[in-house]
C-alpha positions as CSV (number, residue, x, y, z in Angstrom):
1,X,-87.4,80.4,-51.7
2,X,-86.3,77.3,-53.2
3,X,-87.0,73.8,-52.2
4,X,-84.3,71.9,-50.1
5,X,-83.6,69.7,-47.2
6,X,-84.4,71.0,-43.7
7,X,-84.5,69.3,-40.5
8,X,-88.5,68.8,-39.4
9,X,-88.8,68.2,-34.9
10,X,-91.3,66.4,-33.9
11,X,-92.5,68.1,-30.7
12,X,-94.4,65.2,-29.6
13,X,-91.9,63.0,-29.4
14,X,-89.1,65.2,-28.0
15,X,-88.3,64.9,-24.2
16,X,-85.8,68.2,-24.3
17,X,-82.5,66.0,-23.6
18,X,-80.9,68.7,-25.9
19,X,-78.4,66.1,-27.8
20,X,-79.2,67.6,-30.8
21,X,-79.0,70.9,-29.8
22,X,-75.3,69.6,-28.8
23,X,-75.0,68.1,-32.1
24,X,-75.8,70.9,-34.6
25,X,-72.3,72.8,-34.7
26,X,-74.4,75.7,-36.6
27,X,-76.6,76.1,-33.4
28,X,-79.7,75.9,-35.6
29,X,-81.6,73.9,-33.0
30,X,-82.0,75.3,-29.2
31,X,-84.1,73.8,-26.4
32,X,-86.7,76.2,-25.8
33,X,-89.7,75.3,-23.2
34,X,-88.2,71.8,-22.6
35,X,-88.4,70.8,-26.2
36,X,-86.1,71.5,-29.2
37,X,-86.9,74.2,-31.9
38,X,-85.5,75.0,-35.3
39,X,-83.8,78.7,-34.3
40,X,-84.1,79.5,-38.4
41,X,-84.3,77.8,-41.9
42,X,-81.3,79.3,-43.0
43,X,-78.7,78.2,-39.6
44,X,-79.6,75.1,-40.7
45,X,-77.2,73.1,-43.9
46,X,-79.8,70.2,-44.2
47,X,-77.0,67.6,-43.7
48,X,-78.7,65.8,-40.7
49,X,-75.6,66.0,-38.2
50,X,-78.5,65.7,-35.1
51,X,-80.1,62.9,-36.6
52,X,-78.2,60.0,-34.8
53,X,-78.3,62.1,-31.6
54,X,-81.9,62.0,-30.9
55,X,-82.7,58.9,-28.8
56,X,-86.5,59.7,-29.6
57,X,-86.3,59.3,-33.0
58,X,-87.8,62.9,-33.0
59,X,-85.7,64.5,-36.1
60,X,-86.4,64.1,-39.8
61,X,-85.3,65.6,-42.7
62,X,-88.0,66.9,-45.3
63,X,-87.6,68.8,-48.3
64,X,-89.5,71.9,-48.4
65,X,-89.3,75.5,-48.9
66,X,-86.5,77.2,-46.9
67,X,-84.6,79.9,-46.9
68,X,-81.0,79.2,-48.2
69,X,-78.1,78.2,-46.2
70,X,-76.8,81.7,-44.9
71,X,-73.0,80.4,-43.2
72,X,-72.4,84.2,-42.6
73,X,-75.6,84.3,-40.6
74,X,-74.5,81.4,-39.3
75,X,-70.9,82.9,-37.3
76,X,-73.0,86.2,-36.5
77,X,-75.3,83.7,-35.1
78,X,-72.5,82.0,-33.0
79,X,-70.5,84.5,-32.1
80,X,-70.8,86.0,-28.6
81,X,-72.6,89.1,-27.5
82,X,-70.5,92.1,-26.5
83,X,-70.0,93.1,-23.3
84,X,-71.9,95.8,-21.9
85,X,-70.8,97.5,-19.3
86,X,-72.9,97.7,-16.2
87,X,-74.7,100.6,-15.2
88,X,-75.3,99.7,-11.6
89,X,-73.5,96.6,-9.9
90,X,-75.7,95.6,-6.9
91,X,-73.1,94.7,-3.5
92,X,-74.8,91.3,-3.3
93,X,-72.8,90.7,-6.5
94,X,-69.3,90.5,-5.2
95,X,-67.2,87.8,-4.8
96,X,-66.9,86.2,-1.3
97,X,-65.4,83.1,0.2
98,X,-66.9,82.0,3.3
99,X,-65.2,80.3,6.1
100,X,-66.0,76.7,6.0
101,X,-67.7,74.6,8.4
102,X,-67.5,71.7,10.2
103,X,-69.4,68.4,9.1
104,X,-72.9,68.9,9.9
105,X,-73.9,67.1,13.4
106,X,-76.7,64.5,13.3
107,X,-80.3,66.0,13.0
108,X,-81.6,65.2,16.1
109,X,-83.3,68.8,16.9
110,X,-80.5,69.9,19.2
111,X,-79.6,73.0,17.3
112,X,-79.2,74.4,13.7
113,X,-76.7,72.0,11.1
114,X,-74.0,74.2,9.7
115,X,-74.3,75.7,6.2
116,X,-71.4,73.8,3.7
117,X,-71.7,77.0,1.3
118,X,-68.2,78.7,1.5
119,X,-69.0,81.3,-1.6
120,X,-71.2,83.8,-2.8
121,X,-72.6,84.1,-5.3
122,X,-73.5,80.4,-6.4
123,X,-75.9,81.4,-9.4
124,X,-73.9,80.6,-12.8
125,X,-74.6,83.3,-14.5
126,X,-73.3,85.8,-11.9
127,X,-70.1,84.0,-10.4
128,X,-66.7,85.3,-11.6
129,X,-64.6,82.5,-13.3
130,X,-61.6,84.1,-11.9
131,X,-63.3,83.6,-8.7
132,X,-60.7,81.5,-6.2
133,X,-63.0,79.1,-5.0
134,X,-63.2,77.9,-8.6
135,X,-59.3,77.5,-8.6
136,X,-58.4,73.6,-8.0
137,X,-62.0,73.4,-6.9
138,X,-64.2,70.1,-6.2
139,X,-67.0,71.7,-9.1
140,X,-70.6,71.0,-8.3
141,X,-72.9,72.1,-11.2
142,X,-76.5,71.5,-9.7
143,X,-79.8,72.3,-11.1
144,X,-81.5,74.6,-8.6
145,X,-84.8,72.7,-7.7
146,X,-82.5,69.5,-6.2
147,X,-81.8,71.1,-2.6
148,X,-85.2,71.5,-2.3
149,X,-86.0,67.7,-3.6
150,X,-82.1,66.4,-1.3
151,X,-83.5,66.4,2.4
152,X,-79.4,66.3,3.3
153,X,-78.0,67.8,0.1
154,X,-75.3,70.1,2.3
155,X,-74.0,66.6,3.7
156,X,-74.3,64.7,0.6
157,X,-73.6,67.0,-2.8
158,X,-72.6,70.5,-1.5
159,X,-69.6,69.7,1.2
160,X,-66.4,70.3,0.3
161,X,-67.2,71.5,-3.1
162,X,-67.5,75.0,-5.0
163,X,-70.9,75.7,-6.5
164,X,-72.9,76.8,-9.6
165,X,-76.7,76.5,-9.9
166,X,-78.6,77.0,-12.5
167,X,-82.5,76.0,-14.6
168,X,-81.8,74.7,-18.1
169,X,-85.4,74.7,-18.8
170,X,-86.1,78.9,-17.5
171,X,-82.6,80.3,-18.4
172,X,-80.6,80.7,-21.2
173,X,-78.1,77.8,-21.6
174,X,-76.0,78.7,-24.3
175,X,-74.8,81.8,-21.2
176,X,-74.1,79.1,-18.9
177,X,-72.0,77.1,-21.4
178,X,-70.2,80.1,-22.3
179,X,-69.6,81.1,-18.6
180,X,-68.9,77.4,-17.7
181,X,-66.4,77.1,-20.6
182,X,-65.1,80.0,-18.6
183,X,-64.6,78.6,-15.5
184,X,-63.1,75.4,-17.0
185,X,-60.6,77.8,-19.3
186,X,-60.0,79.6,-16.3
187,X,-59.0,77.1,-13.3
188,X,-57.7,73.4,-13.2
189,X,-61.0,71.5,-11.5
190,X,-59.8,68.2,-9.1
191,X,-63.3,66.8,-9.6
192,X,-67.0,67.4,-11.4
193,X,-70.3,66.5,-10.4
194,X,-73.6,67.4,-12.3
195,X,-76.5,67.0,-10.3
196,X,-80.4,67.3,-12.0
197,X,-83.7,65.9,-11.2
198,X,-84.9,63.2,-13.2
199,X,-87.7,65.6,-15.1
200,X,-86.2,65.3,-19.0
201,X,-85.5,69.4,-19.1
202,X,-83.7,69.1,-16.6
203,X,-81.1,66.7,-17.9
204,X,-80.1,69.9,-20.2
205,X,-77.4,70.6,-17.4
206,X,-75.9,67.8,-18.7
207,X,-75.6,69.2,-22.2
208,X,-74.4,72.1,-20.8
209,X,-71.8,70.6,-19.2
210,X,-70.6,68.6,-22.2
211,X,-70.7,71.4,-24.4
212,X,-68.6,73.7,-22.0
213,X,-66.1,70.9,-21.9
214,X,-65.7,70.9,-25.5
215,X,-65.7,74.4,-26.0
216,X,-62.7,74.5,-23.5
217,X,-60.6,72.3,-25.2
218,X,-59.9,69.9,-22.4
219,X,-60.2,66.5,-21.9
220,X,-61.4,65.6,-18.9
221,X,-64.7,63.0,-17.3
222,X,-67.5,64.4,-14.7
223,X,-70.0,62.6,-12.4
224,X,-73.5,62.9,-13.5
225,X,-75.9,62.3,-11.1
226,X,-79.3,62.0,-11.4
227,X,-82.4,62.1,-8.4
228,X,-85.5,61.9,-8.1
229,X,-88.8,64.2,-7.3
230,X,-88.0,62.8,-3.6
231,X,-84.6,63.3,-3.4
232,X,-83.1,60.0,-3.9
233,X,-80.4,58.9,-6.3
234,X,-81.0,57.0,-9.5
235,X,-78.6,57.1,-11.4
236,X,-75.0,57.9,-11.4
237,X,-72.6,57.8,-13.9
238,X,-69.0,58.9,-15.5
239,X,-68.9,61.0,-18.4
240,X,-66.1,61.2,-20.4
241,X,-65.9,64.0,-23.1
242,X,-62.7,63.7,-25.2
243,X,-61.0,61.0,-23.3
């Protein structure tokens, strides 16, 4: 192996915001465990393209022994998986739209608050994009630990919108922003909301989100909404990706 320049992470200083990850169009960098990893010497061309993303100040280059630059390793690397087809489908999978309800009523103990869920499944990686809740849909990306921390989150995310939840620190996001660049391929979206707690893995949705948007060609802005381990908002903001 020769000597050459390679990106170094410093795992001490990186919060798992994924930027970089974003950044590297060879995908040599993933988020794995809430903190970003080097997938292999030779995805990665040395040039430093994730350097400015890194608001941590986390990524260096070093030269040091590497394996060379392999681009042809690089579009195996990227390219998707095939499709396998499934030996068993389980009925849970199928597509449903459920009737919608009414606004919720006040909780004042007088009887059970309506569901707003008017789809099945919600996971990301098992809706359809073809789906037709998706089509003209109000999109609500959440990360699944905010219903539990959003005491009303039916009234104040969930209402009116189509859903997909998903962990970007457990799963595997480069599936969800292939299936979310999917969906967005798939319908025209009136509106998009991200919603993630404030825990920095968790802000990977966001990523995922950008990326898909990218990846779809489309120009187009989403609400991204952070709360807190209590449920309440603290931030909330417009991203624009290619506007």
């Amino acid at each position: 192996m020769a000597v050459r320049n390679i990106v170094k992470i410093d795992e001490a200083k990186c919060n798992g915001c994924g930027l970089c990850a974003t950044a590297c169009a060879e995908g040599a960098i993933r988020i794995v465990n809430g903190k970003a990893k080097l997938v292999s010497d030779s995805y990665c061309d040395g040039l430093g393209a994730c350097l400015g993303h890194c608001p941590q100040g986390a990524i260096t280059i070093e030269p040091r022994e590497a394996a060379d630059f392999d681009e042809h390793a690089v579009q195996q690397h990227l390219a998707p998986p095939p499709k396998a087809e499934p030996l068993f489908v389980c009925p849970g999978l199928m597509t449903q739209q459920l009737p919608r309800s009414a606004a919720p009523p006040a909780d004042d103990g007088g009887g059970d608050i309506p569901s707003q869920l008017t789809q099945w499944p919600v996971q990301l990686h098992l809706v359809s994009p073809a789906a037709p809740y998706f089509a003209d849909a109000d999109l609500l990306l959440v990360a699944d630990c905010v219903p539990f921390a959003v005491g009303d989150f039916h009234r104040r995310f969930l209402q009116g919108h189509s859903v997909a939840v998903g962990c970007p620190k457990l799963d595997d996001t480069q599936r969800y922003i292939e299936k979310l660049t999917q969906i967005l391929c798939a319908n025209n979206l009136r509106s998009f909301m991200v919603v993630h707690m404030e825990v920095p893995c968790c802000s990977g949705l966001t990523r995922v989100a950008r990326e898909a948007i990218v990846r779809s060609g489309k120009a187009m802005s989403f609400q991204d909404i952070t709360v807190s381990l209590r449920g309440s908002m603290i931030r909330s903001e417009m991203v624009k990706v290619g506007l």
